[in-house]
C-alpha positions, 0 to 999 in steps of 0.5 A: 503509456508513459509513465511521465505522462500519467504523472502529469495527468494525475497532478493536473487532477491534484491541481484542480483539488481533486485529490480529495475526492480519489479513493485511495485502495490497495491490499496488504499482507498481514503474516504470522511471520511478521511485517508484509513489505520488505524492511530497509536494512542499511549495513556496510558491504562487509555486513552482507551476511552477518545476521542482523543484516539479513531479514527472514523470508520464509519460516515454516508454518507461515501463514499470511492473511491479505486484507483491502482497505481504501479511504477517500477524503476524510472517509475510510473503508471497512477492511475487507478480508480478501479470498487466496487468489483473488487480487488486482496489482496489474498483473497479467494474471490478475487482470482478467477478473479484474477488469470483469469486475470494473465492468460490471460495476462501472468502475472507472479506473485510472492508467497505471503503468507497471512497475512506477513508483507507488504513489497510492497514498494507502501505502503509507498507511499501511507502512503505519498500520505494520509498525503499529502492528509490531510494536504494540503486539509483536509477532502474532501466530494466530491469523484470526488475532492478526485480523482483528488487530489490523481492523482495530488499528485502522479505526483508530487511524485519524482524520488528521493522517488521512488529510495530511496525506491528501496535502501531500500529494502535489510534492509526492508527484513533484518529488517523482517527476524530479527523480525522473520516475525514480524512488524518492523519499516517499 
C-alpha cells in the first residue's frame, strides 16, 4: 500500500476529528548507557571524527529495559515493562505473535507501511520523557531505578502535552505529504 495513500487516509480520519479517539502506543528503550534514540549531532565535515561529534553506541555492561506505553485523548496508559523478544514494529520477525494477538483480542490495526515517517504522536512524548530522564537524573545504572524514573515522569506528563499533540496532527500529515513521505520538522 502506498505510503501516500495512508497518509490521505489517516488525514480523512484527523478531518472527521477523530484523532482524539486514536491510541496512540509505541515501546521505547530505556539503557544504562543513556538515551534510547539516536541524538542529532550537527558538526562540519572536518568534525567527523573529533569526540564530540561521535555518540557512544555500545559500552560494556550495557543493560537496556523496553517499556510500552499508549495515551488516547486526555487518558494515558499504565507503562508496561515488555519481556526481551516480545515487540511489534512490523517487522518480519515480529509479526506473527503479533498479528496473533490482534486477533484474539480483536484489535483493529491500521495500515502502516515500512520505513514511513513516524507520525505516532507517542514518540514526542518519548523524546520529552528521555530528555526529561537526562536532565534530572543523568546516567542511571541501575534498570530497576531506570523503571521507576521512566513511570514517574510519565504520570506527571500533563493533559495540555497530550492535547496539543492531538492538535498537532492535521500539520504533522500536512507537513509529510508536502515533503513527499520525507522527514519533516516533526
Amino acid at each position: 500500500m502506498p505510503a501516500q495513500f495512508v497518509l490521505f487516509v489517516i488525514f480523512g480520519v484527523m478531518e472527521k476529528n477523530r484523532a482524539l479517539w486514536t491510541l496512540w502506543t509505541d515501546e521505547s528503550t530505556f539503557s544504562t548507557t543513556g538515551f534510547g534514540h539516536r541524538p542529532w549531532v550537527l558538526r562540519r565535515p572536518e568534525e567527523e571524527f573529533h569526540p564530540d561529534c561521535i555518540d557512544e553506541t555500545w559500552e560494556s555492561g550495557r543493560e537496556s529495559v523496553m517499556i510500552w506505553g499508549g495515551f488516547c485523548g486526555e487518558m494515558k496508559s499504565e507503562l508496561q515493562v515488555i519481556p526481551p523478544g516480545v515487540v511489534e514494529d512490523g517487522a518480519p520477525g515480529h509479526q506473527r505473535f503479533a498479528k496473533y494477538c490482534w486477533a484474539i483480542n480483536q484489535v483493529e490495526i491500521l495500515p502502516w507501511p515500512p520505513q514511513s515517517p513516524d507520525l505516532n504522536l507517542i514518540e514526542a512524548l518519548w523524546g520529552d520523557m528521555e530528555t526529561e530522564l537526562g536532565e534530572t537524573f543523568g546516567r542511571i545504572k541501575d534498570i530497576e531505578v531506570i523503571i521507576r524514573a521512566v513511570k514517574a515522569i510519565w504520570d506527571a506528563i500533563e493533559i495540555s502535552r497530550l492535547d496539543g499533540l492531538i492538535r498537532s496532527m492535521p500539520e504533522r500529515l500536512e507537513a509529510v505529504i508536502a515533503a513527499g513521505g520525507m522527514a519533516t520538522a516533526y
